[in-house]
GUNU-483684 format. One record per residue (C-alpha): residue number from 0; y, z negated, x negated. Coordinates in steps of 0.5 Angstrom, whole numbers, plus 2048, in hexadecimal, padded with zeros to 3 digits. Layout:
! residues N
NUM Y Z X
...
//
This chain:
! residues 539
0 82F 72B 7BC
1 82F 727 7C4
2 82F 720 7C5
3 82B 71C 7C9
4 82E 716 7CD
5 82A 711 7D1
6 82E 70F 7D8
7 82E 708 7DB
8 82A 707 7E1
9 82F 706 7E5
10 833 70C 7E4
11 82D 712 7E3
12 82D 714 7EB
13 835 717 7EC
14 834 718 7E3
15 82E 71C 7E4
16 831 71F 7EA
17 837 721 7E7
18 833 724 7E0
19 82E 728 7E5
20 835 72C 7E7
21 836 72D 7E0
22 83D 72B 7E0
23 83D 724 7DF
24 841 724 7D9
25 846 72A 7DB
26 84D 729 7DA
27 84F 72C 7DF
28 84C 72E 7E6
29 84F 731 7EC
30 849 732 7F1
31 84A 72B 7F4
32 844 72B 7F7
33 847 72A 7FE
34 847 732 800
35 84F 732 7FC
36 851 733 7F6
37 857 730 7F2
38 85C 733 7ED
39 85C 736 7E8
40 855 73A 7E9
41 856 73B 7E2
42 859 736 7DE
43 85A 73A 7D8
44 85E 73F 7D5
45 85C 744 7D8
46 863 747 7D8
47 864 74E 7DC
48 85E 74E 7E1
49 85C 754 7E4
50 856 755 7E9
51 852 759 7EE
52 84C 758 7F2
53 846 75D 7F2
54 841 75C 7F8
55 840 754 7F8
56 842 753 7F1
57 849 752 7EE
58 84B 754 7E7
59 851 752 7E3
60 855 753 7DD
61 85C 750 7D9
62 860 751 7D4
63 85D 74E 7CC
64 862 750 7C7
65 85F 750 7C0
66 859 74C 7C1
67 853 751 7C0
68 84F 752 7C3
69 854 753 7C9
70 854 755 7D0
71 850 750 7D3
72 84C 752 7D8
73 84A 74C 7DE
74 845 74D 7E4
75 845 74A 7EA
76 842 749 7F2
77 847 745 7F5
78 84E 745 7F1
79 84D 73E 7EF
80 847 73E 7EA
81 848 743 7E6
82 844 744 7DF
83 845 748 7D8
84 841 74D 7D7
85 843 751 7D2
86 84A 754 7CF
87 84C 75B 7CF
88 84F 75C 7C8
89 84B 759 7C3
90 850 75C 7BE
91 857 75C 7BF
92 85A 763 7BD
93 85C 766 7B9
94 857 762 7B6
95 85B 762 7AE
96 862 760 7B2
97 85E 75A 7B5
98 85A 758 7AE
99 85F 753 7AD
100 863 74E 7B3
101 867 751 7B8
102 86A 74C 7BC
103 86D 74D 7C1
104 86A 756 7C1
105 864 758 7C3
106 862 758 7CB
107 867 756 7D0
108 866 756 7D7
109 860 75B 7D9
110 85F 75F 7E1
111 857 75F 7E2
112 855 764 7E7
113 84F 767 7EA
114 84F 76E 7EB
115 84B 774 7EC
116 844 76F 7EB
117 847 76C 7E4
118 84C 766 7E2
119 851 768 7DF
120 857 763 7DA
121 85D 766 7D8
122 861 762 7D4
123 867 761 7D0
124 869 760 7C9
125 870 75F 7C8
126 870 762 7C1
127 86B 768 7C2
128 86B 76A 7C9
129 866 76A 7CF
130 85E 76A 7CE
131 859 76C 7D3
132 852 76A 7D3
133 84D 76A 7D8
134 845 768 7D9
135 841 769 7DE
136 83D 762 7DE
137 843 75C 7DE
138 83F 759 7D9
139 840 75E 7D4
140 83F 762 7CF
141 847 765 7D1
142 849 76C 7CD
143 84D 76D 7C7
144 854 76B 7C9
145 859 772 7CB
146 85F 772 7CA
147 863 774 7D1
148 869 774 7D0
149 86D 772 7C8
150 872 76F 7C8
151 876 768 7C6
152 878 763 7CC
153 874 767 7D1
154 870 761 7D4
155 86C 75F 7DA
156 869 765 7DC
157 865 766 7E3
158 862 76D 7E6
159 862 76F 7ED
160 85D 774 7EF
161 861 777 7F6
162 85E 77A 7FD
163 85F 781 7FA
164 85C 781 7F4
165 861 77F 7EF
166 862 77A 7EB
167 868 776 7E9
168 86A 770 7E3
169 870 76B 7E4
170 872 768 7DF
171 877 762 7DC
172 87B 761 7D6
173 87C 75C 7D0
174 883 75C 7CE
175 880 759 7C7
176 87D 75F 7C5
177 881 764 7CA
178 888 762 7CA
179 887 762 7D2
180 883 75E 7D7
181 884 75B 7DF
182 882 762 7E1
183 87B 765 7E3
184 87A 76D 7E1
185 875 771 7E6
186 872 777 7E1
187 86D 77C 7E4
188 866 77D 7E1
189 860 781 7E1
190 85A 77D 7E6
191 856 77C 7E0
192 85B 779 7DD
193 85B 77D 7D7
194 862 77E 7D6
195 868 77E 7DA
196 86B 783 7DC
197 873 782 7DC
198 877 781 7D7
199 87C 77C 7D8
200 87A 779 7DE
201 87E 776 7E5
202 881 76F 7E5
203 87F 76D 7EB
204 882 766 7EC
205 888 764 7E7
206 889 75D 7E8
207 88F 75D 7E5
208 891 75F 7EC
209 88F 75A 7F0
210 892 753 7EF
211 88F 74D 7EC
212 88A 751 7E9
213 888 751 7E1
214 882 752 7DD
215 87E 757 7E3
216 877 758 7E0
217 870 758 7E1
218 86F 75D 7E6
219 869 75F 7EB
220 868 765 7EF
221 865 765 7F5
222 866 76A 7FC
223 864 766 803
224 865 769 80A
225 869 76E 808
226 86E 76A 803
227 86E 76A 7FC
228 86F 763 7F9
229 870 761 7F1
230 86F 759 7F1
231 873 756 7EB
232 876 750 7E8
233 87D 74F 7E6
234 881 749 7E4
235 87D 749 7DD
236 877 744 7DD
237 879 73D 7DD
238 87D 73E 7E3
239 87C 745 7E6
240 879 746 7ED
241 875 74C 7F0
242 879 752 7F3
243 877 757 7F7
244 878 75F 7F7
245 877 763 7FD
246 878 76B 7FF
247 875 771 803
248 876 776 7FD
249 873 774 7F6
250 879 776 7F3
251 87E 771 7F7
252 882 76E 7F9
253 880 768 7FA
254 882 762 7FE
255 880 75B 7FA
256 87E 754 7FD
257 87D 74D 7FA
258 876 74B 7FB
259 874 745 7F7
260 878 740 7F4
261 877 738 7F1
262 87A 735 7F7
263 879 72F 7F7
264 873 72F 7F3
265 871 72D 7EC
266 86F 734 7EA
267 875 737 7E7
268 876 73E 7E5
269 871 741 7EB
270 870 748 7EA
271 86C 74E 7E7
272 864 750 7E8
273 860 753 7ED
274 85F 754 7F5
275 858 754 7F7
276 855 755 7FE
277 84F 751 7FF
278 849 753 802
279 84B 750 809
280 851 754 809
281 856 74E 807
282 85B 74F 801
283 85C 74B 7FA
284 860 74B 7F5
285 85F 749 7EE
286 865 747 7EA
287 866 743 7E3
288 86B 73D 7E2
289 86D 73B 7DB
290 86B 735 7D8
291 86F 736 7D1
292 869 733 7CC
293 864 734 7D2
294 865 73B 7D2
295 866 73E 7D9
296 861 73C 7DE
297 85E 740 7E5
298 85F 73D 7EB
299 85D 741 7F2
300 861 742 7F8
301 860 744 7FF
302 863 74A 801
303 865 74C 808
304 86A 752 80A
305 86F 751 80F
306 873 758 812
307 870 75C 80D
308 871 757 806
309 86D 752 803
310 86F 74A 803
311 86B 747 7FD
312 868 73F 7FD
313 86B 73A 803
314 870 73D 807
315 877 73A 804
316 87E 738 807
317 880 73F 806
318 87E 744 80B
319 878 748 807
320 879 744 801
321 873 741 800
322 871 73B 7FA
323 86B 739 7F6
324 865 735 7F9
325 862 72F 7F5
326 85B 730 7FA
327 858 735 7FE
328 852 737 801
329 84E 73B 7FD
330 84E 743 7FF
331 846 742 7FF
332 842 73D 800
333 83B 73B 7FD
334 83C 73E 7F5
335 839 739 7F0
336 83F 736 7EB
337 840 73A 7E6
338 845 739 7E0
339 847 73E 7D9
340 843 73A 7D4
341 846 735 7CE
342 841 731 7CB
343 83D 735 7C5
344 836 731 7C2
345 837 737 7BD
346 82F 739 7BF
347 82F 73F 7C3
348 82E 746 7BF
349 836 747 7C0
350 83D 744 7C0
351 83E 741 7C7
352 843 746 7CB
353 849 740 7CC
354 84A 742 7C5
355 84F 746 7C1
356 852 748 7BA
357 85A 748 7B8
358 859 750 7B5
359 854 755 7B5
360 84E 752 7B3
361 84A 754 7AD
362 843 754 7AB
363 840 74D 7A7
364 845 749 7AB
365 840 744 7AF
366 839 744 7AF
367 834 740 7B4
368 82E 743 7B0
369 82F 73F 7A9
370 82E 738 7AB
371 82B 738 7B2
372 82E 734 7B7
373 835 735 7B4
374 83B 739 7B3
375 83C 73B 7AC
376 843 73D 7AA
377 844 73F 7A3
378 84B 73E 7A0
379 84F 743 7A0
380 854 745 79A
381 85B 745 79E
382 861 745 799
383 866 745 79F
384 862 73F 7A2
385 865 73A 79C
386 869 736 7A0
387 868 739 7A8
388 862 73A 7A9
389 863 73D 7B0
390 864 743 7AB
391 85B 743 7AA
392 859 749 7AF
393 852 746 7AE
394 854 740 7B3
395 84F 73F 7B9
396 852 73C 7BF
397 851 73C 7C6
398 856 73A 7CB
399 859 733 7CE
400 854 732 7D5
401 858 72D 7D8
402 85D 728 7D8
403 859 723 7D5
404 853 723 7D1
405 84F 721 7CA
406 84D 727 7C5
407 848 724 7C0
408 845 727 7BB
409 83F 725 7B5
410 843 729 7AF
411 840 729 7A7
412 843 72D 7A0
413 83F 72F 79B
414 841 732 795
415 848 730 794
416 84D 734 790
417 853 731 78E
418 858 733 795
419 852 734 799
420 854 731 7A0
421 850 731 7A7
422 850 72D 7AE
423 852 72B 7B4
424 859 72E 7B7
425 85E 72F 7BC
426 860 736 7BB
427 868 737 7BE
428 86E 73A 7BB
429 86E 732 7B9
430 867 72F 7B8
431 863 72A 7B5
432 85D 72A 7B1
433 858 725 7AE
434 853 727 7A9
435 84F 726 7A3
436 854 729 79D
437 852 72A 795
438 857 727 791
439 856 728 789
440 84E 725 789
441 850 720 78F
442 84E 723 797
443 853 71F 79B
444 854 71E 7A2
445 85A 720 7A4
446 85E 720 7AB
447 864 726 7AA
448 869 728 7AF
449 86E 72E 7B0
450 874 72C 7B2
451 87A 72F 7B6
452 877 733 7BB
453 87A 73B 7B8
454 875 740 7B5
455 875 73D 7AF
456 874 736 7AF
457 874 730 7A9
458 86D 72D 7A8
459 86D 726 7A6
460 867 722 7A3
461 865 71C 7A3
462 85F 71A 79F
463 85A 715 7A4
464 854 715 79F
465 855 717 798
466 84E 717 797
467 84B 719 79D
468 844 71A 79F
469 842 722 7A0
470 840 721 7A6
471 844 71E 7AC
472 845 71E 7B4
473 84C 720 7B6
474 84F 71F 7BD
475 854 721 7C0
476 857 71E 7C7
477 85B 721 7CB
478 860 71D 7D0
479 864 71F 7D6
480 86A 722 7D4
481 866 726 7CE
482 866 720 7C9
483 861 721 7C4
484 85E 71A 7C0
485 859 71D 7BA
486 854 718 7B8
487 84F 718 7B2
488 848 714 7B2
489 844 713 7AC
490 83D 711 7AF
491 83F 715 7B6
492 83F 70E 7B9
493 846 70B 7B8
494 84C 70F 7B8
495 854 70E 7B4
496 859 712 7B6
497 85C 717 7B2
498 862 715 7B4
499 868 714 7BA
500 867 718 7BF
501 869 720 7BE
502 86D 724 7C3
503 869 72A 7C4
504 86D 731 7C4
505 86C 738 7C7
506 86C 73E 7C3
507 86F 745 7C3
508 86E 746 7CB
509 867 742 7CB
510 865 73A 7CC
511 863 736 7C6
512 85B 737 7C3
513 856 733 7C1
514 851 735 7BC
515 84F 735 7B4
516 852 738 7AF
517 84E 739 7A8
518 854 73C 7A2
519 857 73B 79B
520 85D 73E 798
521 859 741 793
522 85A 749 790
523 851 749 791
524 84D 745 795
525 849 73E 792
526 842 740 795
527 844 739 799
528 841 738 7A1
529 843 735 7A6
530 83C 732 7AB
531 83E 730 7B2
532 838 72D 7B7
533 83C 72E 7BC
534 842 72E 7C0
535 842 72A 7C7
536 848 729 7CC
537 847 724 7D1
538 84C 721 7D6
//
């Protein structure tokens, strides 16, 4: 259901100015309306992006892990304003496989291209092998995902069609699954990226040979006046930097430059994305920056070439070593604001894009049709929810939007059975959750948190009402430094805290997520529901 508001006299000109943009209450902006752009453009765990640009228009894609829908599909006029238009993967697959949480599996780092007037997403997953899936509307549908190359620890798969007609894949490894990694394998395939045609591969570049090097991965194919060129990362996440790799010959060698690195910036660990040419010619390079609980963040540079090698962000104080920009002009002038979606009012005929499942959903999960206005989540009977109900795989969530921010959401629970537990929470390899759960015949307001951060946490409980209300208002408020203060309202007016502030933790290789959960430890399910009227994320 929507709110309405009544402004004061005094502030309705700039408020109704800002609500006429649509985006007065976003948590985060980077148009700043001034022609420039601040970072990240994406403040978001947007981890792994990859972008082209078709005509006028960009397009984008990142790594989602687990979560389902995955490969999460943006669009763009500028590299600024970006939206979410759709997902790629509606179900992870093998679809069985994915049927229960696998944090940490699933999609890693994609390569999106446009070829032969479609797009195309290779993908990796670290324990099946490299997926291809094409489509020739960005916004879907995208085919049946193929399975290219089978395999452990291939990952980070990107194509290259040459002048001649032939096609290349380079790849990397993840020593997890592979018992190697720091090197990057070129393989030969068929242009319709069907199958590859080698059996082994060629390592074209062994970073254990080059001094300093660690953790090489994450590469992107391009050829450019005559040199092919492989960007990709070293240095692992939290403080790598961005190299590059150029030869005359797609099999090597390959000379290596240090092209991007923090400097003295704040934006630690710059590195992998995407190189894209903007209408006007000039050049750009999108990257993430790992913000532990906040997921991996988008950020845009300038990108300039200097004696045939690119120089990514402001010039550094290392000859052709660049580093990230806070501000910048916008690569095009005059689009409209535009940022993913949040807030959800839960009355439209379908799930807003921003949210995603913790495994493979099922059908009778949610509904918007059996309470109009309202999300319906039926309890799910999870027994390997007792006691870490992270294990739910009908947990909705989105991704953290910023920094700061307050998610609030009107939530009731009808039809309660002893176990039955739904609400708020905090989703990370450590989380916090505050919701309604039915003890014996009393329904309880709890506040549980998980703690130490590892795979699997201790949830602790603290009883807030005994005999709670079925419906109540949550809060979470998030404060710099990913704080999280959970609070609870009876008559959605005057809110207590749930408890002392939470230290929000990542997950296996994502950000925390915010969202609901609705599960019991039950063998069968109760016939119990949860109602949310709406789920809104404001500044």
């Amino acid at each position: 259901m929507r709110m309405t508001t009544t402004l004061p006299a005094l502030s309705l000109l700039p408020m109704l100015l800002l609500a006429l943009s649509g985006h007065a209450a976003e948590a985060w902006v980077p148009d700043l309306g001034n022609g420039k752009y601040q970072n990240p453009v994406l403040n978001a765990d947007y981890s792994d992006p990859d972008a082209v640009r078709v005509g006028d228009t960009y397009y984008m894609t990142s790594s989602s892990f687990n979560s389902a829908p995955g490969l999460p599909l943006l669009q763009s006029k500028d590299m600024v304003n970006w939206r979410l238009v759709g997902h790629a993967l509606p179900k992870q697959v093998p679809v069985a496989h994915f049927s229960v949480p696998r944090h940490g599996g699933g999609v890693w780092a994609p390569c999106l291209r446009h070829h032969d007037g479609k797009f195309w997403i290779f993908y990796p997953d670290p324990d099946h092998g490299v997926y291809v899936t094409t489509a020739t509307d960005f916004a879907g549908p995208w085919s049946e995902p193929r399975l290219l190359l089978p395999g452990k620890g291939i990952i980070d798969p990107s194509p290259l069609w040459d002048d001649d007609g032939k096609a290349y894949l380079v790849h990397a490894w993840a020593k997890s699954r592979a018992g190697i990694n720091n090197r990057l394998t070129l393989r030969s395939m068929a242009p319709d990226g069907s199958r590859l045609l080698d059996s082994e591969g060629k390592v074209i570049v062994d970073g254990d040979r080059l001094p300093g090097y660690r953790t090489l991965e994450g590469p992107k194919f391009y050829k450019h006046e005559g040199y092919y060129y492989v960007f990709a990362p070293a240095g692992g996440v939290e403080h790598g930097w961005q190299s590059v790799f150029r030869s005359r010959t797609i099999g090597g060698p390959y000379e290596d430059r240090i092209v991007m690195e923090q400097g003295d910036t704040p934006v630690n660990g710059p590195h992998q994305g995407a190189w894209v040419r903007a209408q006007d010619g000039k050049d750009w390079f999108l990257h993430f920056q790992d913000r532990k609980a906040y997921g991996r963040v988008v950020h845009l540079q300038p990108m300039a070439w200097r004696d045939g090698w690119p120089v990514i962000g402001r010039p550094g104080p290392k000859p052709g070593v660049g580093n990230p920009v806070a501000t910048y002009d916008k690569p095009v002038a005059g689009q409209p604001v535009a940022v993913p979606a949040t807030t959800d009012e839960f009355d439209g005929a379908s799930l807003g894009l921003q949210w995603q499942w913790n495994a493979n959903p099922r059908e009778g999960w949610y509904s918007l049709a059996a309470r109009p206005g309202h999300l319906r989540l039926p309890v799910q009977a999870v027994p390997a929810s007792k006691d870490f109900v992270r294990a739910a795989p009908n947990i909705l969530a989105q991704k953290l939007p910023a920094t700061t921010f307050t998610a609030e959401t009107r939530i009731e629970l009808r039809g309660a059975k002893d176990g039955d537990r739904a609400g708020l929470i905090l989703n990370g390899q450590s989380y916090a959750a505050l919701g309604l759960h039915q003890h014996g015949k009393d329904l309880q307001l709890v506040y549980t948190t998980c703690t130490p951060f590892k795979p699997r946490c201790t949830e602790s409980a603290t009883v807030l009402l005994p005999k709670a209300p079925a419906a109540l208002t949550l809060r979470l408020a998030m404060a710099d430094g990913a704080s999280a203060r959970f609070q609870y309202s009876v008559d959605g007016k005057t809110f207590a805290d749930a408890g002392a502030p939470f230290a929000a933790t990542k997950g296996h290789w994502v950000g925390a997520q915010m969202g609901l959960y609705s599960a019991s430890d039950a063998v069968a399910p109760s016939g119990a529901w949860l109602d949310a009227d709406y789920f809104r994320v404001t500044p």
